[in-house]
C-alpha positions as CSV (number, residue, x, y, z in Angstrom):
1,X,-11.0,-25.6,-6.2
2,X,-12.1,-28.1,-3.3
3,X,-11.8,-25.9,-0.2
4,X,-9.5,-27.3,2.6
5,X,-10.0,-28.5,6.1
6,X,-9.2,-25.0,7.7
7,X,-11.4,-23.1,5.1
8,X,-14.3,-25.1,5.5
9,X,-14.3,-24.6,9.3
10,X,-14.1,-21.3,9.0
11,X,-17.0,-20.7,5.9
12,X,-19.4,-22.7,7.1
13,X,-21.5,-21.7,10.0
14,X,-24.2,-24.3,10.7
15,X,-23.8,-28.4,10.3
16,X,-27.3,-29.1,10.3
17,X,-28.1,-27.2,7.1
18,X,-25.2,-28.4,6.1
19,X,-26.5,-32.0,6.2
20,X,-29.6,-30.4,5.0
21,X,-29.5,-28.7,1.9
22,X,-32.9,-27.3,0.4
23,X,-31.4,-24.7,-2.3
24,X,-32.6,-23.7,-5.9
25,X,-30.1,-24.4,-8.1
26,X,-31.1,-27.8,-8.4
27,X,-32.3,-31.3,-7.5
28,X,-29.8,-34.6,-7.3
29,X,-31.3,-38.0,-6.9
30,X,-29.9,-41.8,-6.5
31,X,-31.7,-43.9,-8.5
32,X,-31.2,-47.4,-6.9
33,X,-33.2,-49.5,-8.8
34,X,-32.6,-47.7,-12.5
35,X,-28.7,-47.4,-11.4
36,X,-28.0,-44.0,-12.2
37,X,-27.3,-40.5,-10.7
38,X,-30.2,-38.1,-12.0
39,X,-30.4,-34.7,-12.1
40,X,-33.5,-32.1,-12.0
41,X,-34.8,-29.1,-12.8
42,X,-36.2,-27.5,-8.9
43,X,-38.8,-25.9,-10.1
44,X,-41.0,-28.0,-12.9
45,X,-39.2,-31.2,-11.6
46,X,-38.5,-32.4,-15.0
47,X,-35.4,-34.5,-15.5
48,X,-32.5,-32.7,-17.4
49,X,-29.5,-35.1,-16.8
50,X,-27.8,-38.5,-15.6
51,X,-24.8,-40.5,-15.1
52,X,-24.5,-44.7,-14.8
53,X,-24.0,-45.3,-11.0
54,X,-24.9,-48.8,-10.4
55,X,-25.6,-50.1,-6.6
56,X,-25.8,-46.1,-4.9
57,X,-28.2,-46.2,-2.3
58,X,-27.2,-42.8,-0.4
59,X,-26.0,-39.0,-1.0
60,X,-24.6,-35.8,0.5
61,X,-24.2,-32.7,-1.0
62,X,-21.6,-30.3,-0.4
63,X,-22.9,-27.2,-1.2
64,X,-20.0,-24.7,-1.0
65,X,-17.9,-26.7,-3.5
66,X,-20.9,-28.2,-5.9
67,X,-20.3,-31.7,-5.2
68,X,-22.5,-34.6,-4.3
69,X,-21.0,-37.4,-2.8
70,X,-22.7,-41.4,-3.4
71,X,-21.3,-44.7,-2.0
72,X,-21.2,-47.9,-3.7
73,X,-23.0,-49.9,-1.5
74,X,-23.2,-53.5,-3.4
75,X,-25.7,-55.8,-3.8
76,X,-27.8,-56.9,-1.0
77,X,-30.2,-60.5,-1.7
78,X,-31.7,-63.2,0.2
79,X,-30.8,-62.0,3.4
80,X,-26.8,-61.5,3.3
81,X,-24.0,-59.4,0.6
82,X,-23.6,-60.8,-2.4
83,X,-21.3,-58.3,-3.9
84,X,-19.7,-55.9,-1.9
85,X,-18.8,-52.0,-2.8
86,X,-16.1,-50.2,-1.6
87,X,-15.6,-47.1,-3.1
88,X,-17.2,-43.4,-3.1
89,X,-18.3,-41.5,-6.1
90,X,-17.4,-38.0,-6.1
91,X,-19.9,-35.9,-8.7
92,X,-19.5,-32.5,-10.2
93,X,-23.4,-30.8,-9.7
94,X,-22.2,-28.0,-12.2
95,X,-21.4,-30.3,-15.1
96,X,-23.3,-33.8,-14.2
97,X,-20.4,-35.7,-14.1
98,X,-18.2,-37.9,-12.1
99,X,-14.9,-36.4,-11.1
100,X,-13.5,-39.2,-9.3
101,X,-13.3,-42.2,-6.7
102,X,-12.7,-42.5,-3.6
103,X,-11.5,-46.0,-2.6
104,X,-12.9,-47.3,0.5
105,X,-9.9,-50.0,0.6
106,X,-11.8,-53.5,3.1
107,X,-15.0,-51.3,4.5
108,X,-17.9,-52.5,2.8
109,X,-20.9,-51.3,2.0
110,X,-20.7,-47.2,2.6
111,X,-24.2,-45.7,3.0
112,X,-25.4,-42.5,4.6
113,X,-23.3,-39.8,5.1
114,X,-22.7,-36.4,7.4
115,X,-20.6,-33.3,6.8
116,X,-18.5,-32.0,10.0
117,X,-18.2,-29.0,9.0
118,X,-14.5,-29.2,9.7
119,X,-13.4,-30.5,6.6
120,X,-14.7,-33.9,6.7
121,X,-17.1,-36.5,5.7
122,X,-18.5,-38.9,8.1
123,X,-19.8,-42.5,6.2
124,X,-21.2,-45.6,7.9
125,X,-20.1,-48.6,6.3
126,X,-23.7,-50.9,6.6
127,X,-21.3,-54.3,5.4
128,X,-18.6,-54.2,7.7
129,X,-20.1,-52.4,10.2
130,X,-17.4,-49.6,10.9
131,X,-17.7,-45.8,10.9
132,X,-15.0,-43.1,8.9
133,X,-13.7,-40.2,7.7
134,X,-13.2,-38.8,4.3
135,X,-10.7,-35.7,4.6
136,X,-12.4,-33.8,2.1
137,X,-9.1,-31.6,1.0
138,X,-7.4,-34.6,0.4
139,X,-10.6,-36.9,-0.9
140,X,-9.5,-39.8,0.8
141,X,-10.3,-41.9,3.6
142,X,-8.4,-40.8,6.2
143,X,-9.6,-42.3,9.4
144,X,-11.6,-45.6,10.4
145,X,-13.2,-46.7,13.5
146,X,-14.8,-50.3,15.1
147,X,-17.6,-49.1,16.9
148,X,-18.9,-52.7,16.8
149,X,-21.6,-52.6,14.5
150,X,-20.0,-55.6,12.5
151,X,-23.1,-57.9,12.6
152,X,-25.8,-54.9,13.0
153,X,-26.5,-53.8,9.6
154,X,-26.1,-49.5,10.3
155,X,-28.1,-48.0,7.5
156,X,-27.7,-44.5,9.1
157,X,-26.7,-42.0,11.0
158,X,-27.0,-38.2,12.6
159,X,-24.2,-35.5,13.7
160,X,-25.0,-33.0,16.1
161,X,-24.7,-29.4,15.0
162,X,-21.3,-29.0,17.4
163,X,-20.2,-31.8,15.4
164,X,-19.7,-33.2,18.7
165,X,-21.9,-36.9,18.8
166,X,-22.9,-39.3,16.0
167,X,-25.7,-41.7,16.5
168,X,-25.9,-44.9,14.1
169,X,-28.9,-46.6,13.6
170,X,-28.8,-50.4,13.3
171,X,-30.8,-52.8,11.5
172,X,-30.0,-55.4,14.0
173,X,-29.3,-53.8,17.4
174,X,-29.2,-50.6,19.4
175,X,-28.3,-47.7,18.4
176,X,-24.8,-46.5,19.0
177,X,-23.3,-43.6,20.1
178,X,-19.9,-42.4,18.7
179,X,-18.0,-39.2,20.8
180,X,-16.1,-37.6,17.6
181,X,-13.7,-35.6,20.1
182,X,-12.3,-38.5,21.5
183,X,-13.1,-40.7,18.7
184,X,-14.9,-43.9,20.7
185,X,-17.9,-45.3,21.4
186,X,-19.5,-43.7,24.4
187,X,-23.4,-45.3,24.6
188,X,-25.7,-47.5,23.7
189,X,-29.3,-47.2,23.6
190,X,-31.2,-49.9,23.9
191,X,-33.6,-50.7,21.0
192,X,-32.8,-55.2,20.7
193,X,-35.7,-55.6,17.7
194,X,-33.7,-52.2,15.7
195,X,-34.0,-49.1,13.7
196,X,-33.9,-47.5,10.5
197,X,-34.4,-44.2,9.4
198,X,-32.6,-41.4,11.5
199,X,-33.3,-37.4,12.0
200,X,-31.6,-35.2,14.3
201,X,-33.8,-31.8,15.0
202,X,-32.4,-28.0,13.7
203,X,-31.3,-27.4,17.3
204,X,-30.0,-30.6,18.0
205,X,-31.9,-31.2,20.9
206,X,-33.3,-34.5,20.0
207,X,-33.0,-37.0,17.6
208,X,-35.8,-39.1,16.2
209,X,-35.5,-42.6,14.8
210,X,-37.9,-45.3,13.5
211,X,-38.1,-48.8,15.7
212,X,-38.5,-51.9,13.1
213,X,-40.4,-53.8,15.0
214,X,-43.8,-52.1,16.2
215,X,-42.7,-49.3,13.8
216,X,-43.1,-46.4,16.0
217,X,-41.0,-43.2,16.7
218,X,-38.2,-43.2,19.0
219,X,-37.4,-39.1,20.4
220,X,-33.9,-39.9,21.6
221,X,-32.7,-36.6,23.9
222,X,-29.7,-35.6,23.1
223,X,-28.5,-34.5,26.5
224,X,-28.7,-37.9,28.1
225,X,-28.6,-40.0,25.4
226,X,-31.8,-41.9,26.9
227,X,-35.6,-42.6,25.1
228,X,-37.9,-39.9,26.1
229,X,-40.9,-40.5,24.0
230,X,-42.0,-43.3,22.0
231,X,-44.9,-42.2,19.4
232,X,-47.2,-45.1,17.1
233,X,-46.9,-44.1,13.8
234,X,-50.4,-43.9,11.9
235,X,-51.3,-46.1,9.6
236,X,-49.0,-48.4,9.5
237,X,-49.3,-52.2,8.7
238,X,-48.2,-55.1,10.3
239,X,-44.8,-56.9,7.9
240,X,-41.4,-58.2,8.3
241,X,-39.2,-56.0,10.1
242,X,-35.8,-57.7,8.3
243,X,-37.7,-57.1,4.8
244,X,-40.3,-54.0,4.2
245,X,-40.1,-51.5,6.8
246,X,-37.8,-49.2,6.2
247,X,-39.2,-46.2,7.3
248,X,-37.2,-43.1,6.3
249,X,-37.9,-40.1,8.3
250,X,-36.6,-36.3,8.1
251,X,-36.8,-33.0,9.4
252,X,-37.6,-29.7,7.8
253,X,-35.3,-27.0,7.1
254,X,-36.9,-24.6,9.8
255,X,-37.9,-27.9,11.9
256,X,-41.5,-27.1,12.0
257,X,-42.2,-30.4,10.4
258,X,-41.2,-33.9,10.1
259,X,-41.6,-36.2,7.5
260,X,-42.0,-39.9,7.7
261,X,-41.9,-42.5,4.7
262,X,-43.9,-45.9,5.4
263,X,-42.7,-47.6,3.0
264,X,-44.6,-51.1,3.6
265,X,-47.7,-49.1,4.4
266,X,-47.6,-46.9,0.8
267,X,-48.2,-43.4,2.8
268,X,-46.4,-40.4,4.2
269,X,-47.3,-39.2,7.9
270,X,-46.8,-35.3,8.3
271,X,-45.8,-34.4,11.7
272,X,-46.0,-31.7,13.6
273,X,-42.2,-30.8,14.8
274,X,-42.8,-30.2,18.0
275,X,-45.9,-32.2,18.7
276,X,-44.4,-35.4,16.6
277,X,-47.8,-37.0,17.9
278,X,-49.9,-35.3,15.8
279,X,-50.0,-36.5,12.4
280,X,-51.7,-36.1,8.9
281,X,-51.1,-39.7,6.8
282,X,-50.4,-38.9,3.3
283,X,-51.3,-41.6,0.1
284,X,-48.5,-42.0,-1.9
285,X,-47.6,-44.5,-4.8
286,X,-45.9,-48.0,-3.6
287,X,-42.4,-48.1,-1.4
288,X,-41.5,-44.5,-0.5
289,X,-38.3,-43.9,-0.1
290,X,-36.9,-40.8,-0.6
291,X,-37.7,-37.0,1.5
292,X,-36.5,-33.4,-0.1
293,X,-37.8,-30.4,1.1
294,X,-37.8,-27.3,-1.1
295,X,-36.4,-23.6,0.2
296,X,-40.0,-22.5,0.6
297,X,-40.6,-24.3,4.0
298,X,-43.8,-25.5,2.5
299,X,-42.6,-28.0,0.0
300,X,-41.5,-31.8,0.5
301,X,-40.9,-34.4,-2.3
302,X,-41.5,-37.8,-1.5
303,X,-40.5,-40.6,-4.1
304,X,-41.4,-44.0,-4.4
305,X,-38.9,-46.7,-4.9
306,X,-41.1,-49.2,-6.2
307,X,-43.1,-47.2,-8.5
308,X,-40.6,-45.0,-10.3
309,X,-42.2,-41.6,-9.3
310,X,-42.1,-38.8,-7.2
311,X,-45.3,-36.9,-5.1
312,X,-44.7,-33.4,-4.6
313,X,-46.7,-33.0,-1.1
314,X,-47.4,-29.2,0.7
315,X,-47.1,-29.8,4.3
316,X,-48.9,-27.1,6.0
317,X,-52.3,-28.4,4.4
318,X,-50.7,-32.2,4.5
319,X,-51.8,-32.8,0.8
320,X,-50.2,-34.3,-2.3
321,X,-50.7,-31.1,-4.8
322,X,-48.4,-32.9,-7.4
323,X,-46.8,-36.0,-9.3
324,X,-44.1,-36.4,-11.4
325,X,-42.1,-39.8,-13.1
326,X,-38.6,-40.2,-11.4
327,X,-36.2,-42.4,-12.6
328,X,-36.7,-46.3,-12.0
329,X,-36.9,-46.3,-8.0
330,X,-35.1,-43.3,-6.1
331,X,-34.1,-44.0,-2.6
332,X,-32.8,-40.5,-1.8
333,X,-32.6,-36.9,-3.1
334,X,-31.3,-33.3,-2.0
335,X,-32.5,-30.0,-3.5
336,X,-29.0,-27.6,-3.9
């Protein structure tokens, strides 16, 4: 039974782990290039199921009710859309299989997405450039907003954990800050060359987000919506910011890491949480992509797009310690 509006608010406690799953039941991956929903064993990591699911780029998880969510995104190429998806897959985690589709009606393109915790999920719609609401009681998109991203490309975003303030990275532009209580925009911050990958910390106090250009770390506080700290990421090589930057970054479940994913540069930096300066690189295989953190608070799994794999990668010595084959080129993944 899919839990309504009113019974979600009340059953669950905290957004951010919300957003953030790291359980043991299992392991659900997007497989953009191989087109396919997989599923995977948590512990050996060995592949025990999948479903066709051609142009998915992005996936949320709803614990509570077994579900994981996955937009069609379309088919990007040569620098502009040359198909355009506009619906959302609904999955059953219990039986690996698709349960239904939600139709996303004239917005284009739905990426990342962000539970409320009030009986909705948030999705960003990179092609069109809007921002909604799935009512997840009724699975249907219930509400739309302009928050003029229409030429900006916004890959991602973050909620707070008072569900209170969304901020949308752009490929294109700054990043935008959407007020859910009165449902408007309510800042920008300034970043003209723009960003991609998007974390918001445990305790909400900061969110960090990677600049395309010089590719370094952007610590946006929360409280003033303003830049407080701008940190180079190591190892990184110079490319085209419209093409192969794409760096994905991510928190840990008790937010004493963060992980970032080079994917131009091939490697994975390990941060310190609170010290995001300090920084251990990280080898991986070719384009990674993808960042799942097990329950231990030890344990991330990194996967590279481009090679078809996945490096299992223990963060308090900042070593790979595994490697497994993964699908044909995961872009994300959520342990449940």
């Amino acid at each position: 039974m899919i839990l309504s509006g009113a019974e979600l608010a009340v059953t669950q406690p905290d957004i951010w782990a919300l957003n953030n799953p790291a359980g043991t039941k299992g392991l659900v991956a997007v497989d953009k290039v191989g087109g396919a929903i997989r599923f995977y064993d948590p512990s050996s990591l060995v592949e025990i199921g999948s479903i066709a699911a051609e142009n998915h780029h992005e996936l949320a998880v709803d614990v509570f009710n077994g579900l994981a969510y996955s937009g069609d995104f379309g088919k990007f190429r040569g620098g502009q859309f040359v198909q355009s998806g506009q619906s959302i897959d609904v999955f059953d985690l219990a039986t690996r299989s698709l349960l239904r589709r939600i139709d996303t009606a004239t917005f284009k393109g739905p990426h990342a997405m962000r539970f409320d915790g009030r009986g909705g999920l948030w999705v960003i719609f990179e092609e069109t450039g809007e921002i909604g609401r799935i009512d997840l009681g009724e699975q249907e998109l219930a509400e739309v907003y302009n928050i003029g991203a229409g030429q900006r490309r916004p890959p991602t975003f973050e909620i707070t954990p008072d569900a209170g303030k969304i901020y949308v990275s752009s490929k294109l532009g700054n990043i935008i800050v959407f007020d859910t209580r009165i449902r408007s925009v309510i800042a920008e911050i300034a970043v003209p060359k723009g960003t991609e990958g998007m974390s918001i910390s445990p305790s909400g106090d900061k969110v960090v987000v990677a600049e395309n250009s010089k590719q370094h770390l952007l610590v946006i506080d929360t409280a003033s919506n303003r830049i407080v700290k701008e940190i180079p990421l190591v190892g990184s090589v110079l490319s085209n910011p419209l093409r192969s930057r794409m760096v994905k970054v991510r928190y840990s479940v008790d937010g004493r890491f963060l992980v970032s994913a080079n994917y131009a540069s091939g490697i994975v930096q390990i941060h310190d949480g609170d010290r995001l300066e300090e920084q251990v690189i990280v080898p991986v295989e070719k384009g990674p992509m993808g960042i799942a953190f097990k329950a231990d608070r030890k344990t991330a799994v990194v996967t590279s797009q481009d090679c078809g794999s996945m490096t299992v990668i223990d963060m308090p010595s900042a070593k790979a310690s595994d490697w497994r084959k993964a699908g044909e080129g995961i872009e994300s993944l959520m342990f449940y």
